[in-house]
N, C-alpha and C positions, 0 to 999 in steps of 0.2 A: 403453520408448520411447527410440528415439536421440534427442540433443541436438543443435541446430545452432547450435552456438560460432562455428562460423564466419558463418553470416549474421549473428548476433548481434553478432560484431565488429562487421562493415560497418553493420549499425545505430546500435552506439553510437557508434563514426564521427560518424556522419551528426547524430546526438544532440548529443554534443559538440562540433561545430564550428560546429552553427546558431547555439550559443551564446545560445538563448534562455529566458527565468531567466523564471517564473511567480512573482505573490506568492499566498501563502497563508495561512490561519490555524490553528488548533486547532480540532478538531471538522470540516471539509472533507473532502471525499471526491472521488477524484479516481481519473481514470484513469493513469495511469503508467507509465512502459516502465518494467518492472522484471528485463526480459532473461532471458537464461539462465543457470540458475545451477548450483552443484555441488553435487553430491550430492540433499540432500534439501533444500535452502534453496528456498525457493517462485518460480518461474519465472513469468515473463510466458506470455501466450500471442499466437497471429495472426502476422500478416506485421510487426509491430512489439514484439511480444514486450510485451503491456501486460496490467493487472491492476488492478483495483481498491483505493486503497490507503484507509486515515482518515488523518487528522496528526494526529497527539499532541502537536508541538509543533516550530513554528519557531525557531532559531537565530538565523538571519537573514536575507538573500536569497538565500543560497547552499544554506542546508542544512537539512535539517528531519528531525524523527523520524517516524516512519510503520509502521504494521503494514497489513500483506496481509487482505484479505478475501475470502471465498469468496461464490460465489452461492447459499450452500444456507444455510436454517434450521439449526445444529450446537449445539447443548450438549454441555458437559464442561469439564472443568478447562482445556484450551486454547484454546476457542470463546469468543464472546461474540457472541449476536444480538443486530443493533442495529434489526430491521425491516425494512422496504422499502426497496429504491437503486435505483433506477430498473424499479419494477416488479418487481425478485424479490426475496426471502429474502435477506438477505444476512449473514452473520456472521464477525467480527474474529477472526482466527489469533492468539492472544496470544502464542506461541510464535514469530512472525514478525517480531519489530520491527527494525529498522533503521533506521541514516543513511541520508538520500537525496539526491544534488542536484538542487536546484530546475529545471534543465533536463531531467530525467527526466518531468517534470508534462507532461501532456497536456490534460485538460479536467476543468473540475472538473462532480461529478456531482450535489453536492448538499452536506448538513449535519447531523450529528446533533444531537439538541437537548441544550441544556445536563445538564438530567439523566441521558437516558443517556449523555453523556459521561463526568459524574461517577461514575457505574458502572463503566463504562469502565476510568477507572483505579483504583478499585478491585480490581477483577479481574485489571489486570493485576500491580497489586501484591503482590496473593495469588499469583500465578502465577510470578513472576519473582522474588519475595523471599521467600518465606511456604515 
């Protein structure tokens, strides 16, 4: 699959200069422009390069930690299924985390519940530290 860096520029462009900052929490799920990336780092997709992400944790208004989810039901040591988001299967890339700025937020899509959250990071502690 080519990559379009280039529109992806002129998106984030457009991202960054509306210069509009979403608040969030812990456990939210949101849509996201999370763009085009290198290599194998997980890419948006559409005319806006967006993805499904969770937040694992706000910063502040600027900045938040966040992993990539997929639409499909996935177990394994990477995956984590957290159930339904808006009607499909959806499961947490643990291998995907990153800083985001809060101007990358689009709409948020929903909430996991406190328990599987707390799973949540469990798994990804096994995963990232374990």
């Amino acid at each position: 699959m080519e990559k379009d860096f280039d529109a992806w520029n002129l998106e984030k462009k457009s991202i960054d200069g509306a210069g509009v900052k979403r608040f969030c929490h812990s456990r939210e799920i949101w849509w996201c422009a999370l763009g085009v990336n290198i290599g194998f780092e997980q890419d948006g997709t559409g005319k806006i390069f967006d993805r499904p992400i969770i937040v694992l944790r706000g910063f502040n208004e600027n900045i938040l930690l966040a992993a990539a989810l997929t639409g499909k039901k996935i177990e394994g040591r990477f995956y984590f299924p957290i159930g339904l988001v808006e009607n499909r299967e959806a499961s947490v890339i643990l291998s995907q985390v990153r800083l985001i700025d809060t101007k990358r937020l689009i709409r948020k899509m929903g909430m996991v519940s406190e328990g599987v959250f707390a799973e949540l990071k469990n798994a990804l502690r096994r995963t990232l530290f374990d």
